[in-house]
Structures are given as C-alpha cells and as structure tokens.
N, CA, C and O atoms as a DFTB+ gen file, in Angstrom:
584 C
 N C O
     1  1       0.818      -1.198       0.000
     2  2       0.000       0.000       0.000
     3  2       0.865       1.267       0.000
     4  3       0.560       2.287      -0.618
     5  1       1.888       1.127       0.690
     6  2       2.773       2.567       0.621
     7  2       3.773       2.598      -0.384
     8  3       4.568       3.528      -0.522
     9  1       3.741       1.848      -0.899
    10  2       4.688       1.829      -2.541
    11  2       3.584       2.267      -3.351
    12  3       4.109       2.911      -4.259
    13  1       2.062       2.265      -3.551
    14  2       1.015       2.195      -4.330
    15  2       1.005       3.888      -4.142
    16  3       1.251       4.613      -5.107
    17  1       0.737       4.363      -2.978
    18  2       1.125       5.737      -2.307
    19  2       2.121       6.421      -2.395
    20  3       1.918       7.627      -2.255
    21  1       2.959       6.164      -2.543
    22  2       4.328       6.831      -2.932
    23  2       4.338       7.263      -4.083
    24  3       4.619       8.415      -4.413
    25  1       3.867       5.894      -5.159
    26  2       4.038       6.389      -6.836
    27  2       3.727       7.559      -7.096
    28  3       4.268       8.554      -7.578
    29  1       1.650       6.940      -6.233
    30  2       0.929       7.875      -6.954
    31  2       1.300       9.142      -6.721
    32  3       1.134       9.889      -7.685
    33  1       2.051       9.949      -5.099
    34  2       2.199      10.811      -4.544
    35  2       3.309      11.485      -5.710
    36  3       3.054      12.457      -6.422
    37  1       4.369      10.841      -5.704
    38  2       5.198      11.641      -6.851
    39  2       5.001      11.707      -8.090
    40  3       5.730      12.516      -8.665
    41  1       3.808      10.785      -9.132
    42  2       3.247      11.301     -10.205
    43  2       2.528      12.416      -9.565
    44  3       2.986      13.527      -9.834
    45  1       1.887      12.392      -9.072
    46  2       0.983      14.337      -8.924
    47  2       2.015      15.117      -8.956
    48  3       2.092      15.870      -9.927
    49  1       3.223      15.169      -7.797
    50  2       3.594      16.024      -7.601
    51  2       4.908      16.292      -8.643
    52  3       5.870      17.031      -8.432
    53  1       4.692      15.618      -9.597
    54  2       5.605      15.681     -10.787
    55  2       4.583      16.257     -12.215
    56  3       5.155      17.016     -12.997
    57  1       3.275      15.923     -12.476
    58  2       2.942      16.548     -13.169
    59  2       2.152      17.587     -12.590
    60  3       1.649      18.248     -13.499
    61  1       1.706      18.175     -11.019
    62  2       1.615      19.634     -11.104
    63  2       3.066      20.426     -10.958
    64  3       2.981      21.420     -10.236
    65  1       3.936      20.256     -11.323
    66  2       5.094      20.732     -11.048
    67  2       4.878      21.002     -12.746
    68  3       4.603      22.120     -13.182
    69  1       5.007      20.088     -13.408
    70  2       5.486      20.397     -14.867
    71  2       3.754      21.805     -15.459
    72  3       3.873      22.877     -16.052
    73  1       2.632      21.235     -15.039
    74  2       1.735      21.541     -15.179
    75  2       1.436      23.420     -14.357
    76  3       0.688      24.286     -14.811
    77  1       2.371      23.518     -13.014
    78  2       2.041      24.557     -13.227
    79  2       3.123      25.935     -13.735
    80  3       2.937      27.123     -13.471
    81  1       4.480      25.227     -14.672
    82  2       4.824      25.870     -15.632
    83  2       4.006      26.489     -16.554
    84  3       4.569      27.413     -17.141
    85  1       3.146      26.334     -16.796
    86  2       2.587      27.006     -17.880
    87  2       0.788      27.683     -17.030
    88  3      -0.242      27.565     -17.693
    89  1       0.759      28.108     -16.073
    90  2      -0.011      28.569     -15.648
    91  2       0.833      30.004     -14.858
    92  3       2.008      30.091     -14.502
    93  1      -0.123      30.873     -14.783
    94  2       0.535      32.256     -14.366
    95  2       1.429      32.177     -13.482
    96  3       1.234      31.018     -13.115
    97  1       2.355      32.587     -12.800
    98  2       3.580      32.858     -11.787
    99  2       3.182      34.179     -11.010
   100  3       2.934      34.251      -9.807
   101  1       3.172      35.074     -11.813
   102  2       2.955      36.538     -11.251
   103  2       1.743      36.954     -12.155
   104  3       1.149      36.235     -12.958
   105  1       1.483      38.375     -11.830
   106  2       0.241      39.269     -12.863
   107  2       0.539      40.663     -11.980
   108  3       0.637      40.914     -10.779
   109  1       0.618      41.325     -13.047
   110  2       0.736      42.908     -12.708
   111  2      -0.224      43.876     -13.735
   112  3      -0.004      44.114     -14.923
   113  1      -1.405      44.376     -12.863
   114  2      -1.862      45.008     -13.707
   115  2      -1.686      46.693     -13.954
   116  3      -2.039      47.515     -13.108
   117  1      -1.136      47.017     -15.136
   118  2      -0.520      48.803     -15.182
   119  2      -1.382      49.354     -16.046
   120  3      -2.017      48.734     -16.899
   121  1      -1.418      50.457     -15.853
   122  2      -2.078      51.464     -16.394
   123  2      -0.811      52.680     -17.191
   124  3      -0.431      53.664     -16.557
   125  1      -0.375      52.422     -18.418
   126  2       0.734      52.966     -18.922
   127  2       0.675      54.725     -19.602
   128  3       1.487      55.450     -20.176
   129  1      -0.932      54.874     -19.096
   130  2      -1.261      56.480     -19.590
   131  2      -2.648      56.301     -18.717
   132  3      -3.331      55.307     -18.472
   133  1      -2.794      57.961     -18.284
   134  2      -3.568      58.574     -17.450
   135  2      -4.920      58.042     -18.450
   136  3      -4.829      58.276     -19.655
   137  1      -6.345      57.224     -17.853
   138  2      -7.573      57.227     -18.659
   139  2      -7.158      55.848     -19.440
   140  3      -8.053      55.063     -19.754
   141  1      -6.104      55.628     -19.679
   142  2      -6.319      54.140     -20.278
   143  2      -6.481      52.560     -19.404
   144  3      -6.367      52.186     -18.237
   145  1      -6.724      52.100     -20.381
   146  2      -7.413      50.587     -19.404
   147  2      -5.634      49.873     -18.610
   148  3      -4.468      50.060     -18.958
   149  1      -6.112      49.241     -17.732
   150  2      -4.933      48.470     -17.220
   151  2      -4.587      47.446     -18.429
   152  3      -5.399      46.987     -19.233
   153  1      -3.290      47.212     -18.374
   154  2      -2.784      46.392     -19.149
   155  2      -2.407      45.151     -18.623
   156  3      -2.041      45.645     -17.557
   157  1      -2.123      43.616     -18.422
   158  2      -1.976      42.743     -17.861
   159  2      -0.543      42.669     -18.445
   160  3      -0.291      43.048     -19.589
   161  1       0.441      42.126     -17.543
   162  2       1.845      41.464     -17.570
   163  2       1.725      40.514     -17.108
   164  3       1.808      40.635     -15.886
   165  1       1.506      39.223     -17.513
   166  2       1.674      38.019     -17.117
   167  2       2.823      37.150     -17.618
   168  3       3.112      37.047     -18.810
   169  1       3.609      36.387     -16.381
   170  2       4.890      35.699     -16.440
   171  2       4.724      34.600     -15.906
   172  3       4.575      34.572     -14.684
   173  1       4.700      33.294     -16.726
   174  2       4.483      31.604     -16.680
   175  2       6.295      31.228     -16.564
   176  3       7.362      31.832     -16.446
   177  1       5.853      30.037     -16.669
   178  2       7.436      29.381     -16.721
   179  2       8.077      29.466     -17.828
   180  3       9.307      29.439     -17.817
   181  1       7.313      29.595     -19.080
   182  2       7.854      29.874     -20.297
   183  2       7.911      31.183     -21.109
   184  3       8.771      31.412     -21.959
   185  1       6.978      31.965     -20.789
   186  2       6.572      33.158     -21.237
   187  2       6.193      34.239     -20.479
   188  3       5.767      34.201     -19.324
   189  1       6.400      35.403     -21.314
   190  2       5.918      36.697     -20.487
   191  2       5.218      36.899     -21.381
   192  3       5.460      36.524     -22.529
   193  1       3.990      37.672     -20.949
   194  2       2.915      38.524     -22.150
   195  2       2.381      39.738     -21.129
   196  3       1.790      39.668     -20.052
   197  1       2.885      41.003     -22.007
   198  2       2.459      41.856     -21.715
   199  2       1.228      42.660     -22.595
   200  3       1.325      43.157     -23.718
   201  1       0.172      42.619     -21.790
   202  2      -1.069      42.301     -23.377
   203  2      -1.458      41.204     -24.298
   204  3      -1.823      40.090     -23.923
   205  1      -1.363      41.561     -25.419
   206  2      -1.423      40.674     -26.613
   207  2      -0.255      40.134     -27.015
   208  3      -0.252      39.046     -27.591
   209  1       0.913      40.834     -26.760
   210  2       2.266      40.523     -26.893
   211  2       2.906      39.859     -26.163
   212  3       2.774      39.984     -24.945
   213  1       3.711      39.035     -26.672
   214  2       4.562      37.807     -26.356
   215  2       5.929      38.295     -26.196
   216  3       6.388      38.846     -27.197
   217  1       6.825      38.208     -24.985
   218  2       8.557      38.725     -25.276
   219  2       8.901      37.650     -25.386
   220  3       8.763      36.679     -24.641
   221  1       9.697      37.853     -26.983
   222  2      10.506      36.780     -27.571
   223  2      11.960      36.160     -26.670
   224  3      12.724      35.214     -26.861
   225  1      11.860      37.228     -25.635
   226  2      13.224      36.733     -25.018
   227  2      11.858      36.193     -23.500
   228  3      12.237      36.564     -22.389
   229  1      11.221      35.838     -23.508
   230  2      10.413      35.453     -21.798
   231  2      11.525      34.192     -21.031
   232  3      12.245      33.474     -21.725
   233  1      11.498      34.145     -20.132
   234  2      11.825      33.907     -18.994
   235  2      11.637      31.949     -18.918
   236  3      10.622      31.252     -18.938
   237  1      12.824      31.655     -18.845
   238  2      12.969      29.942     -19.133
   239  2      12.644      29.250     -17.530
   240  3      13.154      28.205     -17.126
   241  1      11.660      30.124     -16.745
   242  2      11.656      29.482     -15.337
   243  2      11.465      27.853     -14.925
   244  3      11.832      27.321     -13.877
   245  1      10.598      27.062     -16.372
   246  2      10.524      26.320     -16.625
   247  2      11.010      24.997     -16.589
   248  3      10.454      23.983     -16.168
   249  1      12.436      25.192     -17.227
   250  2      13.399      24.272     -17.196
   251  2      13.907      23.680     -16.177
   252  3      14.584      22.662     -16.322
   253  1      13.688      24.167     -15.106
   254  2      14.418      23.506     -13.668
   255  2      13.670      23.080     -12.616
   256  3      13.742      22.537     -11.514
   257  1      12.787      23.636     -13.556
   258  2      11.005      22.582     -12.920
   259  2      10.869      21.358     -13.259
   260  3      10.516      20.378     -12.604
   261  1      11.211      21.495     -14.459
   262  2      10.911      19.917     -15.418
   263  2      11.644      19.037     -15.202
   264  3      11.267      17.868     -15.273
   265  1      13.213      19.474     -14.796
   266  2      14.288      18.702     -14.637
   267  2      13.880      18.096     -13.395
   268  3      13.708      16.877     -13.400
   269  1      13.651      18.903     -12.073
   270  2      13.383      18.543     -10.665
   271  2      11.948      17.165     -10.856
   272  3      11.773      16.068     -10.325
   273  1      11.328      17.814     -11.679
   274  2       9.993      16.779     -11.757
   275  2      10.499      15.240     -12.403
   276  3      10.103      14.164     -11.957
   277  1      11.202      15.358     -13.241
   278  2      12.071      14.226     -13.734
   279  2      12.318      13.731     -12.443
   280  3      11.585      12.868     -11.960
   281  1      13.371      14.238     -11.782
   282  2      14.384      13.524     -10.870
   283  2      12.759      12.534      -9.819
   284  3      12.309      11.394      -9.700
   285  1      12.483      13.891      -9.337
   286  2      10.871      13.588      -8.611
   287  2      10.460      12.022      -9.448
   288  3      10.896      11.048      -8.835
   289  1      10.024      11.836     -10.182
   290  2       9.688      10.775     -11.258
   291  2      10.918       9.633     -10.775
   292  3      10.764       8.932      -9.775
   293  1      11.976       9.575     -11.517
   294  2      13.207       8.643     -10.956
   295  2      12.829       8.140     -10.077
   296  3      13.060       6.930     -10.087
   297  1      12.259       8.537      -9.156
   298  2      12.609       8.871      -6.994
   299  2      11.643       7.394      -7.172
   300  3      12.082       6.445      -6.523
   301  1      10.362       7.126      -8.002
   302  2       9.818       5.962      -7.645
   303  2      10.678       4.631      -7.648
   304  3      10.333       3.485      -7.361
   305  1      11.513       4.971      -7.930
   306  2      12.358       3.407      -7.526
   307  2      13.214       3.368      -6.327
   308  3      13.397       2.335      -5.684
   309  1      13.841       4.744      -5.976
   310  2      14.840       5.056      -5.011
   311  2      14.377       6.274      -4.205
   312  3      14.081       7.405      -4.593
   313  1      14.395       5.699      -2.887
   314  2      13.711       6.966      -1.867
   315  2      14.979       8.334      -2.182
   316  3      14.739       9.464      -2.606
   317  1      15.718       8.007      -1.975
   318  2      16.836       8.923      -1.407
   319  2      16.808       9.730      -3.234
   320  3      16.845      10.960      -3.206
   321  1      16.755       9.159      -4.494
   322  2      16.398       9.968      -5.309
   323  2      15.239      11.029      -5.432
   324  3      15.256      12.136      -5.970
   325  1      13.903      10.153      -4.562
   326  2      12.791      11.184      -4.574
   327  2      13.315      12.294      -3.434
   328  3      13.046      13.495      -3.443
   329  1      14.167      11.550      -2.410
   330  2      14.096      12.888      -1.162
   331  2      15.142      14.007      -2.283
   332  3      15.155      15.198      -1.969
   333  1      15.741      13.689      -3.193
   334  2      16.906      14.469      -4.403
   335  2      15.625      15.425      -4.727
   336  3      15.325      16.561      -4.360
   337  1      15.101      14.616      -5.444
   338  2      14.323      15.478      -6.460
   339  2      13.404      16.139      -5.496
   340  3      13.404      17.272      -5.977
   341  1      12.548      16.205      -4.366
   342  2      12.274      16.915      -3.824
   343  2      12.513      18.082      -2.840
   344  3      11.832      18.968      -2.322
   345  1      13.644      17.718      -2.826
   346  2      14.700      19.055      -2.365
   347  2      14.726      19.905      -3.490
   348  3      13.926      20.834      -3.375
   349  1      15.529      19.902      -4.790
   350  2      15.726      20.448      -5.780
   351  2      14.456      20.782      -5.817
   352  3      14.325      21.540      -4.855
   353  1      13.375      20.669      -6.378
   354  2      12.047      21.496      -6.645
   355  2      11.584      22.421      -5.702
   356  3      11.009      23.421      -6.133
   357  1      11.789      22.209      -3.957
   358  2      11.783      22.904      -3.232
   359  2      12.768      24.189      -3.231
   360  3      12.452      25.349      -2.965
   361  1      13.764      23.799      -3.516
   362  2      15.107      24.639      -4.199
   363  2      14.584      25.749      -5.122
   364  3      14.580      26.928      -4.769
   365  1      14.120      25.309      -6.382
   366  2      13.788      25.975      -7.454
   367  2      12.822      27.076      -7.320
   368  3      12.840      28.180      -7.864
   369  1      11.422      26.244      -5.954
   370  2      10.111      26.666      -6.097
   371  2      10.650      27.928      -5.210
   372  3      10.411      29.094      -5.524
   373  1      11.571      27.463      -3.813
   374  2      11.895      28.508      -2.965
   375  2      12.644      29.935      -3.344
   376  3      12.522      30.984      -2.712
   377  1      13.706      29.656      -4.906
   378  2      14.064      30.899      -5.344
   379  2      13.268      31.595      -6.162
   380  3      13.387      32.818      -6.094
   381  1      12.347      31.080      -7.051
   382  2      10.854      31.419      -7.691
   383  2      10.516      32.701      -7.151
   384  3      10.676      33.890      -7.430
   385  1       9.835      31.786      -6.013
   386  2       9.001      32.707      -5.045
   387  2       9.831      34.137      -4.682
   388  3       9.381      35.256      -4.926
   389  1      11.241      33.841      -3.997
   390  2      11.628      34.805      -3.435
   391  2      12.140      36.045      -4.742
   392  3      12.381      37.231      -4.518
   393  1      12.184      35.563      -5.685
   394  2      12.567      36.365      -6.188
   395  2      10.865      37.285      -6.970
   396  3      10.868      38.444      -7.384
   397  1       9.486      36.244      -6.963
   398  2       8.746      36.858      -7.356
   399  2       8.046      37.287      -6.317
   400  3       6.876      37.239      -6.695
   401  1       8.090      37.833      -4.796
   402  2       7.770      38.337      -4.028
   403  2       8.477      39.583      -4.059
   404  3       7.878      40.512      -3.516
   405  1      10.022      39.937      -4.743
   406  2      11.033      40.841      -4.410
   407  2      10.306      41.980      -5.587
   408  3      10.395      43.204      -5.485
   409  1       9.671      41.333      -6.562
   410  2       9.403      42.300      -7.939
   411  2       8.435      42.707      -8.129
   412  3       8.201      43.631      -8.908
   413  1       6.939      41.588      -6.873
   414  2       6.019      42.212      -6.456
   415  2       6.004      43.492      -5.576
   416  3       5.290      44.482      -5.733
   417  1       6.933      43.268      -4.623
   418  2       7.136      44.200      -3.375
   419  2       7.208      45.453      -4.296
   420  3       6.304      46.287      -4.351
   421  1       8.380      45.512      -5.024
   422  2       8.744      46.760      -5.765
   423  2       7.544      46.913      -6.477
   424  3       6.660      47.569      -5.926
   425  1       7.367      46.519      -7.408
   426  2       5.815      46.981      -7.902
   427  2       4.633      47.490      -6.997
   428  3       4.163      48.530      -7.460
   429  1       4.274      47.246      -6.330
   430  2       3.398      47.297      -4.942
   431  2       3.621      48.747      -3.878
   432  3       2.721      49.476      -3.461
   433  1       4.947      48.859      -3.642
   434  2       5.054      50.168      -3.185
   435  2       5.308      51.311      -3.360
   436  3       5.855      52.201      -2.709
   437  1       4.514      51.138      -5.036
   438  2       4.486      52.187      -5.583
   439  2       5.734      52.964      -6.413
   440  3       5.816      54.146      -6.745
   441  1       6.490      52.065      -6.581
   442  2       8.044      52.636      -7.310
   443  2       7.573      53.020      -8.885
   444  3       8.264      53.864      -9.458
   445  1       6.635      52.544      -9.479
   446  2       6.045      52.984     -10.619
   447  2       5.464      54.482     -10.453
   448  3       4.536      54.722      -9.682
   449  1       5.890      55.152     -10.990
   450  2       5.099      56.548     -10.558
   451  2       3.924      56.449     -11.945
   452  3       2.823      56.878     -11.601
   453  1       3.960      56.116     -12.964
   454  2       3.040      56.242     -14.209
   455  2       1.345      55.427     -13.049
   456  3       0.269      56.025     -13.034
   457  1       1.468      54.688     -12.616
   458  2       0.104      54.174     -12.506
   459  2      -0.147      53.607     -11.001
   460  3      -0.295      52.407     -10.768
   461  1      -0.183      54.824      -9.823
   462  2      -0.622      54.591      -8.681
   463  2      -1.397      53.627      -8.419
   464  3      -1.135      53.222      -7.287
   465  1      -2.396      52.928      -8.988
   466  2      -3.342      51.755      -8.892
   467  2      -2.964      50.408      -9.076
   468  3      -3.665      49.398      -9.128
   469  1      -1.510      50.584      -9.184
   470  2      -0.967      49.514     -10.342
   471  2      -1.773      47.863      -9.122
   472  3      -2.101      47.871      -7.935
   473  1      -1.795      47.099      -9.823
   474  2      -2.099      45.466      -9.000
   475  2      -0.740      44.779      -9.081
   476  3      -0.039      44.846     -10.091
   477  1      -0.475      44.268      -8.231
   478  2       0.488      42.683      -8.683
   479  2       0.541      42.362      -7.285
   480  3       0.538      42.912      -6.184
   481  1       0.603      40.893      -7.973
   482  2       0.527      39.585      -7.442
   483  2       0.679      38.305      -7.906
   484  3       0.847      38.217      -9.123
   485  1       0.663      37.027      -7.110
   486  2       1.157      35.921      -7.423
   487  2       0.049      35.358      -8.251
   488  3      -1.130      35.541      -7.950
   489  1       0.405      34.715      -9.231
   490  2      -0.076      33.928      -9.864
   491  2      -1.097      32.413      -9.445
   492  3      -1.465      32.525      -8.275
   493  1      -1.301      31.894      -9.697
   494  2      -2.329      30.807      -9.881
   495  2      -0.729      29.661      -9.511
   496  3      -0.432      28.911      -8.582
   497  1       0.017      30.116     -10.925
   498  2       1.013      29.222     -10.707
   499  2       1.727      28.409      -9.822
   500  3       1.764      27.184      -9.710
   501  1       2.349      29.408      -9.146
   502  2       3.436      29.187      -7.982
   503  2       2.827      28.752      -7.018
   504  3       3.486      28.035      -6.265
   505  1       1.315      29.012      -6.655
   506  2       0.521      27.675      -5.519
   507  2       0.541      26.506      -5.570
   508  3       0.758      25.669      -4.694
   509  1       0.130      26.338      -7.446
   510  2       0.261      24.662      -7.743
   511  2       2.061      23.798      -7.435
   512  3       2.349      22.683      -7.000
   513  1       2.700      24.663      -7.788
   514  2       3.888      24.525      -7.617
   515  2       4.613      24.431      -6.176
   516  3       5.700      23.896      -5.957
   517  1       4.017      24.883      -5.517
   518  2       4.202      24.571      -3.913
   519  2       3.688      23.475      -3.229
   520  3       4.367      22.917      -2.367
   521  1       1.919      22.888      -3.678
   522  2       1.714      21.955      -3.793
   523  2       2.523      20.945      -3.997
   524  3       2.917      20.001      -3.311
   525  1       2.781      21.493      -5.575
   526  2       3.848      19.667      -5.767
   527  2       4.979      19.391      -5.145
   528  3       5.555      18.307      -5.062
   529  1       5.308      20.553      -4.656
   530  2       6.708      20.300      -3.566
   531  2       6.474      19.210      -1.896
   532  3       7.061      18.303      -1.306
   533  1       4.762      20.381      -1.684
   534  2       4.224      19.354      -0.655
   535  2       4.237      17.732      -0.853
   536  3       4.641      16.875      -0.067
   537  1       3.718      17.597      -2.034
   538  2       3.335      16.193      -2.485
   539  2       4.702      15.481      -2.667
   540  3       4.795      14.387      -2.110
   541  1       5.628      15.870      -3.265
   542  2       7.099      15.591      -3.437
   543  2       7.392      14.424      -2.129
   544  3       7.648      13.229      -1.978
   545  1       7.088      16.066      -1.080
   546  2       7.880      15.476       0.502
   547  2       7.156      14.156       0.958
   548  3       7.769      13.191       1.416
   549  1       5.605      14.212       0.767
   550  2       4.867      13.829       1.555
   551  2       5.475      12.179       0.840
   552  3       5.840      11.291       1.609
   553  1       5.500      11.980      -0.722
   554  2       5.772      10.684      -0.749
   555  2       7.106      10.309      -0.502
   556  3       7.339       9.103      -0.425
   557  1       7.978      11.075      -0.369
   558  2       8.971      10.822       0.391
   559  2       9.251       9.878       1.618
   560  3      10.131       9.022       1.706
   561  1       8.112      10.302       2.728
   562  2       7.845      10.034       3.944
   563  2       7.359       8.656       3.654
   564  3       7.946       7.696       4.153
   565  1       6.376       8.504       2.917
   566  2       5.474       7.305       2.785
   567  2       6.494       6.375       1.856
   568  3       6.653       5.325       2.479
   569  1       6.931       6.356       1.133
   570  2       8.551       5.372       0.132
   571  2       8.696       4.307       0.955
   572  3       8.897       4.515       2.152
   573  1       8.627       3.136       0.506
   574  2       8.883       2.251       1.090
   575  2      10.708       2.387       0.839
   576  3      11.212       2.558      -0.271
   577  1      11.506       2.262       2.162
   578  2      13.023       1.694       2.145
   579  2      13.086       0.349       1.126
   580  3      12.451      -0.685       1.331
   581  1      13.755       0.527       0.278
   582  2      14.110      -0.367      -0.495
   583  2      15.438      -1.401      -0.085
   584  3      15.788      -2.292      -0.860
C-alpha cells in the first residue's frame, strides 16, 4: 500500500510541477497612460505577455522545474532519489518565489510613478507549484526503504 502511495504521490507532484509551468507565476496590472485601461503582464514558466504581446526573449523558469519533476519521477524506484528530487524542486520553487515576491514588493510600493493603482501579485502558478513540492515530501515520507 505505501509503494502504491508513494508512486501515486510523486506522479501528482511531478505533473503539477510540470503543469504549473505554464499557468501564471505573477500578474501585474498597469495602467501605462492617465484614462487608459490596465494592461496585464503576465509571467508563466515559459513566457511573459504583456497584453497581446509575447517577449521573444520570456523567462525559461521552466526548465528547472521539469528537470526537478524528472528527478521527482526517478525517486519511484529510489527513496533517497525522490528525497533528491524533492529538495531540488523545493530549491527551485523557494528561489521562484523569493525572487517573485522581491518584484512584487517593488511593484506594490508604488516605485512605478506612471500608474498609482498599479495590481500585482502571485499567480495561480506558484501555488500549484508549492503543492507539488508538498506532495514531493509527503511521498517521500510514505517510500517504502528499499
């Protein structure tokens, strides 16, 4: 039963890991002229879109998600690989965050002078992604010693 539990625990927490790459991270909403509508900046694991527009250079946050979710994946045969791979995603998810709390903050206290109203905040993303870190650990715990 706790090998049955374990799997299943690190498939979730390997495909919401990969899964919430591509769901929002952050959202900042600006207002770039006095009377015009807010504009959305949204930043996923793969992309930034500010508006309708896509930056061709967006942000590869992605990649070290996928890798960690891999390792996470591996881990069903070897505990001490899943406790690997769930460190590393905790790793990844923990500089994520800190660094998208640091760009909220600045956004937030007003360092934009164009749009006093401005919004930002965390994404949808980075919850699911904390999740799978939870789920990571939790089958960790439950792994049968091989």
């Amino acid at each position: 039963m706790r090998k049955i539990l374990g799997v299943v625990l690190l498939g979730l927490a390997a495909v919401a890991a990969v899964g919430a790459t591509f769901l929002p991270f952050s959202e900042l909403l600006i207002r770039l002229a006095p009377g015009q509508a807010q504009t959305a900046y949204v930043t996923s694991g793969w992309s930034t879109h500010f508006g309708g527009t896509a930056d061709e250079h967006g942000p590869l946050f992605g990649i070290p998600i996928v890798v960690m979710a891999a390792v996470v994946l591996v881990g069903v045969r070897w505990r001490k690989v899943a406790f690997a791979g769930a460190a590393g995603l905790a790793g990844v998810t923990g500089m994520l965050f800190v660094y998208l709390l640091n760009a909220i903050s600045f956004h937030q206290e007003g360092n934009i002078a164009i749009d006093p109203a401005l919004e930002a905040g965390f994404g949808n993303g980075i919850w699911v992604l904390i999740s799978a870190v939870v789920l990571a650990f939790g089958a960790v715990v439950v792994h049968p010693d091989d």
